[in-house]
N, C-alpha and C positions, 0 to 999 in steps of 0.2 A: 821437799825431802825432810825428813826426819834422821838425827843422829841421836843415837842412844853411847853415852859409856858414860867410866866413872868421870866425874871433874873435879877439880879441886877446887872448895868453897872459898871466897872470899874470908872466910874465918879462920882457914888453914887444915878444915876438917872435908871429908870427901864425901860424895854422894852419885847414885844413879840418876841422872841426868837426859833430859832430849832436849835436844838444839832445834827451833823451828824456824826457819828465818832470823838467824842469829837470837832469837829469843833464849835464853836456857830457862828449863824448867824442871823442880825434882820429880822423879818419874819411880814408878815398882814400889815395893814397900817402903825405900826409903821418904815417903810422900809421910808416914806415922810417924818419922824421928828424923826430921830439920835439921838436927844439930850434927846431924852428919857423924861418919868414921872416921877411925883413926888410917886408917890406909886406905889407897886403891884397892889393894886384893879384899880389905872388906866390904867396900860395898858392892865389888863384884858376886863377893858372896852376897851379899846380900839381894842381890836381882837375881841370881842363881838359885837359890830357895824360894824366890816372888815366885819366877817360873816353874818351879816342884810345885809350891802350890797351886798352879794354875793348871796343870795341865787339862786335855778333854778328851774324851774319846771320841774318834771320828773313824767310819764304813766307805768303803768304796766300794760301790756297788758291781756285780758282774765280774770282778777282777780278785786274783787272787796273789799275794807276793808273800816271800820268806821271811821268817820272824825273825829280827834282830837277832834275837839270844841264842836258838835253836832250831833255826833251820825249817820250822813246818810252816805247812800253808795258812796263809788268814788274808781277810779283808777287813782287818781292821786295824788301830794301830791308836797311837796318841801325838798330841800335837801343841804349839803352845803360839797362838797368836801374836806374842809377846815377842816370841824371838824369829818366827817365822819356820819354826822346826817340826818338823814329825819323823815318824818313826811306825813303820807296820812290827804288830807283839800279835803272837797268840794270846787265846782267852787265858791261861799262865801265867805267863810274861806279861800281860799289858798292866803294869803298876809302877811307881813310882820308883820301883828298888833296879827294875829295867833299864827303864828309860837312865837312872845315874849310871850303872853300866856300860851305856852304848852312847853315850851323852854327857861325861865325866866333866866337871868344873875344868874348865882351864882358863888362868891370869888373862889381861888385855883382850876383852870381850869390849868387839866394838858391831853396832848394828846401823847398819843405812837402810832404812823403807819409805815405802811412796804413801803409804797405809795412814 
């Protein structure tokens, strides 16, 4: 299993983190800056923006579900590996500014996957 959240570094600064068999490793963008944040809530944010960046567009074929934002029909949506999250958007909605509407940061984000 995989654990993802912030930890606090050995140097007293924090970071996005996955735990592998007790291994820790830094994980999301904080992998570009080692030196870690100064709080948890930052490097939350900080894997909160990996995830904006990352998102993908993904089709489900034959099926049709309501759009987040507004209610109309689609088979498509966006999705984020990372967190294990999607979301069906019309061709509209399906952008970035959506997805943080319907998918808002919130503090002590913690993720378990088999992945």
């Amino acid at each position: 299993m995989n654990y993802y959240e912030a930890r606090l570094l050995k140097t007293g600064k924090w970071n996005w983190t996955r735990m592998n068999d007790n291994v820790i490793t830094t994980a999301g963008d904080c992998i570009n800056h080692p030196e870690g944040h100064t709080t948890k809530e930052e490097a939350e944010r900080c894997f909160y923006e990996y995830v904006l960046k990352n998102l993908k567009e993904f089709e489900v074929k034959f099926a049709q579900f309501k759009c987040e934002i507004c209610d109309n029909w689609t088979s498509k949506g966006l999705e984020t590996a990372i967190s294990s999250r999607s979301a069906y958007f019309c061709d509209e909605h399906r952008n970035k500014e959506s997805w943080i509407k319907s998918h808002p940061f919130t503090p002590d984000i913690k993720i378990i996957s088999s992945y």
